[in-house]
N, C-alpha and C positions, 0 to 999 in steps of 0.2 A: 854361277849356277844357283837358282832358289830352292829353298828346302823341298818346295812340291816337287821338281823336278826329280831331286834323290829321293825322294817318297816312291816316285811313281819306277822309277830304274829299279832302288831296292825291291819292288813287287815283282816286276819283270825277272829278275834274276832270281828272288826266292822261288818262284814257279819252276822257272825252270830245273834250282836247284833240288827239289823234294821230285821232280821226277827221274833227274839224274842223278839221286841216290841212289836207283838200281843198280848195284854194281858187278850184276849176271847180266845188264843190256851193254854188251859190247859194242853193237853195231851201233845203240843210238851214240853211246860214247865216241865211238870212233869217226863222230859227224866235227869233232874238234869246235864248241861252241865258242863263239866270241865271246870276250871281257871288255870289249870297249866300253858297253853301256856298263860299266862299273866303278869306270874311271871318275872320280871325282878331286875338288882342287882342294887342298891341304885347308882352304879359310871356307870352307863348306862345313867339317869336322865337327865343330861343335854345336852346327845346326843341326845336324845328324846326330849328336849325342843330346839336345834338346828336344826332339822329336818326341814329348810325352805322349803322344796315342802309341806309339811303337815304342818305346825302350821303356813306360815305367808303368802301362797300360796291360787288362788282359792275359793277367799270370794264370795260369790252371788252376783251377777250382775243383778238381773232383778227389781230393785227398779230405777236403772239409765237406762237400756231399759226404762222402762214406764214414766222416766219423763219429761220433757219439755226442756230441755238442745240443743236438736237436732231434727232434721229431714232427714227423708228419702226422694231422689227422688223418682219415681214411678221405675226408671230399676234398682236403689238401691234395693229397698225394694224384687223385683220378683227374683232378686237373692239371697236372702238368700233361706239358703237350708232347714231350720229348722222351721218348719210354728210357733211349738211352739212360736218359738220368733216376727214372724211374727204378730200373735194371742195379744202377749203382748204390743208389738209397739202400735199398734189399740187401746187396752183396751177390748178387746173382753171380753163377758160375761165368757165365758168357757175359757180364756187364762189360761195356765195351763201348767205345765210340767209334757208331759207325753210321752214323748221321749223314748227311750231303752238306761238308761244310765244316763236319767238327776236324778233319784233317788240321783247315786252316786257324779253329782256334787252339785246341790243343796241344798239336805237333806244331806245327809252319811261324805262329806266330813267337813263339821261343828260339825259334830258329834262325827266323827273320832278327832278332836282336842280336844272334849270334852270329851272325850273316853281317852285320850294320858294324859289329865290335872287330872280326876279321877283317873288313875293307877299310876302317879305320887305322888297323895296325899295321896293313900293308901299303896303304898311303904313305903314313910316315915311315916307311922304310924306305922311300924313292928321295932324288935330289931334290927335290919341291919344298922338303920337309925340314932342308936346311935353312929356308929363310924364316921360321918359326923360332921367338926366343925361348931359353930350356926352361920356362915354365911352365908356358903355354904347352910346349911336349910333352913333357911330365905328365902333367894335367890330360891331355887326351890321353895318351897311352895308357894312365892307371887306370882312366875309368872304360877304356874298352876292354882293360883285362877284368876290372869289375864286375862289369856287367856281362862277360862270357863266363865268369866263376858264379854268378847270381843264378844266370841261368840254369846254370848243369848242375846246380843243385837244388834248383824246383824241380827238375825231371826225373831227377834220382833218387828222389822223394816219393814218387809217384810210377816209374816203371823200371827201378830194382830192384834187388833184395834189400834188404837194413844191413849195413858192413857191418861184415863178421869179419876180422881180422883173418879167420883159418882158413873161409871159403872165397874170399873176396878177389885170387886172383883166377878163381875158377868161373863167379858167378856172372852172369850177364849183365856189362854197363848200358849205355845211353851212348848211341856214334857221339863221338866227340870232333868237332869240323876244327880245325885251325886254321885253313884258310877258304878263301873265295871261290876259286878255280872245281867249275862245277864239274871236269874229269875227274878230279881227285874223289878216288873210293874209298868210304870208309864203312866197318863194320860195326857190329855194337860191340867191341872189346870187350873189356873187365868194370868189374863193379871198382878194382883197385886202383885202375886207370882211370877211370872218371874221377877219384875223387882225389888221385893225385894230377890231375888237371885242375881240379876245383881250387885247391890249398895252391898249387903254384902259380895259379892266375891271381889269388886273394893277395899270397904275400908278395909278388911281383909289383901290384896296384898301391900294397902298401909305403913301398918305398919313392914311390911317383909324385901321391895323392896329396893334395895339402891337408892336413890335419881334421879340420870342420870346412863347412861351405855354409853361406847363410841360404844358398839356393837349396831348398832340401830333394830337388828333384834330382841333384849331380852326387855322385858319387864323393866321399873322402875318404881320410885315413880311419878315422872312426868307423867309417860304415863296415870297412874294408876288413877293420877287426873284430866288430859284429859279425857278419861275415863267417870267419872265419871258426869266430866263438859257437856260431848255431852248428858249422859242419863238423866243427872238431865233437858238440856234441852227440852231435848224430850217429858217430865215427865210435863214441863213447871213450874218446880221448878225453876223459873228465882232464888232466891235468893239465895240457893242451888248450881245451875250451877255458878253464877259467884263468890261463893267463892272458887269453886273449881277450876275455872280457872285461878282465883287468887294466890291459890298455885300451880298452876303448873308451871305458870310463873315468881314464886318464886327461881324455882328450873331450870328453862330452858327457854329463853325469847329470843331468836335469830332468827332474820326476814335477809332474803336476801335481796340486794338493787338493784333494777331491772339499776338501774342506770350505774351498773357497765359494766365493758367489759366483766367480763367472763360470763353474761347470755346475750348469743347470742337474735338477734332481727329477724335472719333468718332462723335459724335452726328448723329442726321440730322434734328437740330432746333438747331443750336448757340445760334443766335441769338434775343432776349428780344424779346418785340414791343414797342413804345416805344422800341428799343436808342437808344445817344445818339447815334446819326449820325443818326439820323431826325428832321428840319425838320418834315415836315408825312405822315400816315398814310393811305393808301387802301391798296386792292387788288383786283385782278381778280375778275370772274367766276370761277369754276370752269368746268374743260371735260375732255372725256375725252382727249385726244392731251398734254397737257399734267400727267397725272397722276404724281408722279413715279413710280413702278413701272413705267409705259410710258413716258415719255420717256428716251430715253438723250442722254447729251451728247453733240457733235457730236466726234469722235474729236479731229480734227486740233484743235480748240480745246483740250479736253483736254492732250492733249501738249504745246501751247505754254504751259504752264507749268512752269516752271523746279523742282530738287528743292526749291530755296531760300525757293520760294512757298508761304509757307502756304496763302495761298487755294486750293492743290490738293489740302491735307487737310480744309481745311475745308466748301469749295465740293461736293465730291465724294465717292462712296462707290461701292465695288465695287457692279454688279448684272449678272444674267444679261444678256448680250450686252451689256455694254459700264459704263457709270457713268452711276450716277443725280445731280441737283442735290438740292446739303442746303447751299446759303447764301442762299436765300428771309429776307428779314429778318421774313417771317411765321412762328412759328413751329409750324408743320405739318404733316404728311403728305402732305397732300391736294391736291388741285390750282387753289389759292386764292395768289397771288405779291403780294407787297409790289411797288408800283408807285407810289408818293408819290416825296415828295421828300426825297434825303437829301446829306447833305454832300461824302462821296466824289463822288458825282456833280459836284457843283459845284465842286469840286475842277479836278476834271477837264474842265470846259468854259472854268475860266479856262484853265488850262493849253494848253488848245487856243488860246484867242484869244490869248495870248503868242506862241504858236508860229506863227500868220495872221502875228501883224504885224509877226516877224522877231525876239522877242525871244526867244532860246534860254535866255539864263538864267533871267529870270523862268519861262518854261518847264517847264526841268526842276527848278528850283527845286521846283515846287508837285506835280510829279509825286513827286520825292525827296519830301515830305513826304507826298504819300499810301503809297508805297511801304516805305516806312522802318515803316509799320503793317502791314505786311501782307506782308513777306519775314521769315526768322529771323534774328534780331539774333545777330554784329554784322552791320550791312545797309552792305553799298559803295555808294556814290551811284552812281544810270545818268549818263553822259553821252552829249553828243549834238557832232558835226560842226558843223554847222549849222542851221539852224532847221527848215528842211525833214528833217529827220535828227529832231531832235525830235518834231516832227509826226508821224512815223510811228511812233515808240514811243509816243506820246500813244495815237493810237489804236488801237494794238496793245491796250494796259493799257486802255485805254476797254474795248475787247470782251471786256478778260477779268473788267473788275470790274462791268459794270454787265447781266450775262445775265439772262435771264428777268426784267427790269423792263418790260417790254411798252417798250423804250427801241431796241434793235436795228433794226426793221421801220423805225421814221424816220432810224435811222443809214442804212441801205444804201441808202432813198429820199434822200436828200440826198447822200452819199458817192457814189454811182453816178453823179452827175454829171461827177464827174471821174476822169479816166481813171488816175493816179494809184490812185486806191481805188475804183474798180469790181470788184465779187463776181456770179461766173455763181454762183448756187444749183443745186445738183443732188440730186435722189434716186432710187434706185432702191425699188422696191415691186413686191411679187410679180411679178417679172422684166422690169418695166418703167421704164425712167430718164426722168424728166420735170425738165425744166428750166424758170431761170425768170432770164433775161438780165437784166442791166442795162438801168433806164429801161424795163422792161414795162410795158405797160396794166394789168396785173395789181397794179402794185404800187398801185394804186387799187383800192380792194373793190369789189364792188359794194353796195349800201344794201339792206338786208333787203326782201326781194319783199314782204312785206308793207303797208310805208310805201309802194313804188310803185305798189301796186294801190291805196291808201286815198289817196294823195294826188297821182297823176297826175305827179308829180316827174320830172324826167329821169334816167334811168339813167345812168351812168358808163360807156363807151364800151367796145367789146370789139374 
């Protein structure tokens, strides 16, 4: 069977399946739909798990729309064509994707990879699966649970609440699918239940996973504990996140040195896709407010970096009304952002759990070492007072190295909690200033109008 083949099944079947999410249409359900076309042969598997337009293609984007990274001029903004997105920029009450079509990039297509990860793990569950050596099994099975834990927690980023340990088995998760079978009904559960799917799929994949992979498109143990590092801190599991970051960097710890000659200081592409900070490769949707031509950087972000900071020649390039971003670790024009996982990052989430739990030097220890890449050498170490002093140059450097990774929108939802680092978002637009507090209802999306009219779901509160 050729990969077009499972290409074009997996289509057929994700349709059907977002319609047979309704799980108040009894009658259609009880039409008992065929699984044949889903049968696929065990040496298909990793064609299906290579499938880059679908599994590592087209992650959602409107968490980096609505965040603070950028601004639109006012003839920026009147050309986009897509009010949807327009609506989102703003923070409008009703921002919403309800487009002809955003169903399939926003909802379907995260679905479809979770769709592509459940038919995977149910394959190997058949006799078929026993002629496979236990590497090779290993090997598919961690990265289907991979990439079902990847997924649910781009979603839960974007249409839950930010876990709260006290409200979280009350608050509304993301349906979480396990398997294929488009009768099976499921609700949108708990914000608790999704993310204790998220952590059991991560550490599941970790026990499977080979350690590294030189294909940076396939999942590994490292990614897996990236991974698991970003949700635990999302989760605000600081001690959690930073052991996990801890082993990931066990297993993969290689930072670029902006010092060098091969990352250009002019280029508005500096960076090589694959770069060697890169653990594991996705990246966003394309959208138009996010193009860089039209996005300009958020000024005051701009200026808070130092002359000394390369990442201000590199990150950045003059454009009309203001500076354009050129440190996309994608390397392209257009409005397509690297959003995987990569090691700066994890870097910087240990760094943060040192600094929770009072240890400064370990702290700025790991900060100095992402830093010492990325200032002009020779580079003076930062220090810090005390730990809490740390803490806030962590995440100063957090906001200046990790923009446009669709990573922002979960920092301000979980940072907003405390008053310490709370951010009021403001913009003005053809002469109107719209704001968006701390702890808004907004910083929860609303679910593309489409999945509510097809699946009677409850809407996320306004």
């Amino acid at each position: 069977m050729n990969i077009n083949y499972i290409k074009q099944s997996a289509s057929v079947i994700l349709f059907v399946f977002i319609i047979t999410l309704n799980y108040s249409c009894k009658k259609f359900l009880d039409a008992k739909p065929t699984s044949n076309i889903s049968k696929i042969s065990v040496s298909d598997l990793q064609g299906l798990l290579d499938d880059y337009d679908t599994m590592n293609t087209n992650y959602p984007c409107d968490g980096e729309i609505s965040s603070d990274n950028y601004f639109l001029l006012d003839a920026n903004f009147n050309t986009l064509s897509v009010p949807d997105e327009q609506n989102l920029y703003l923070w409008k009450t009703d921002a919403q994707r309800t487009a002809p079509g955003s169903v399939v990039g926003y909802w379907s297509n995260p679905y479809k990879i979770v769709y592509n990860a459940n038919l995977i793990l149910e394959t190997l569950n058949t006799p078929e699966a026993g002629t496979l050596d236990q590497q090779t099994f290993n090997n598919l099975k961690g990265s289907a649970l991979f990439y079902r834990a990847y997924v649910y927690f781009q979603l839960a980023q974007l249409y839950t609440k930010p876990y709260n340990a006290n409200t979280a088995g009350q608050d509304l998760g993301i349906p979480i699918r396990i398997t294929t079978a488009v009768e099976d009904k499921y609700d949108r559960g708990t914000v608790q239940k999704t993310y204790e799917r998220i952590i059991a799929d991560y550490q599941d994949a970790i026990a499977l996973l080979p350690a590294t992979s030189t294909i940076k498109t396939r999942p590994n143990r490292a990614a897996a504990y990236a991974g698991l590092a970003r949700t635990y801190l999302a989760m605000e599991d600081y001690v959690n996140a930073g052991k996990m970051a801890d082993e990931c960097l066990k297993l993969y710890s290689t930072l670029m040195d902006y010092n060098s000659p091969a990352i250009s200081k002019t280029s508005l592409t500096p960076f090589s896709r694959f770069n060697s900070e890169v653990i594991f490769q996705t990246l966003t949707i394309s959208s138009g407010p996010l193009t860089p031509s039209r996005a300009k950087v958020n000024t005051d972000l701009y200026n808070s970096y130092s002359t000394q900071d390369l990442r201000k020649q590199v990150f950045f390039k003059t454009a009309t009304g203001g500076f354009r971003f050129t440190g996309n670790y994608e390397p392209v024009t257009i409005s397509t952002f690297f959003n995987g996982l990569a090691t700066d990052e994890v870097y910087l989430i240990r760094a943060e759990s040192y600094a929770r739990a009072g240890n400064t030097t370990l702290a700025m220890a790991d900060l100095n070492t992402l830093l010492r890449f990325r200032y002009a050498s020779p580079y003076t170490n930062m220090t810090a007072i005390n730990a809490d002093d740390a803490l806030t140059k962590i995440l100063q450097e957090r906001r200046k190295e990790l923009l446009f990774r669709s990573i922002r929108w979960s920092d301000l939802r979980r940072l907003n909690k405390d008053t310490r680092f709370q951010t009021t978002l403001s913009r003005t637009n053809n002469g109107t200033t719209y704001v968006l507090p701390p702890n808004d209802l907004r910083y929860v999306l609303l679910i593309p109008q489409g999945v509510i009219n097809t699946t009677g779901y409850p809407q996320n509160p306004r």
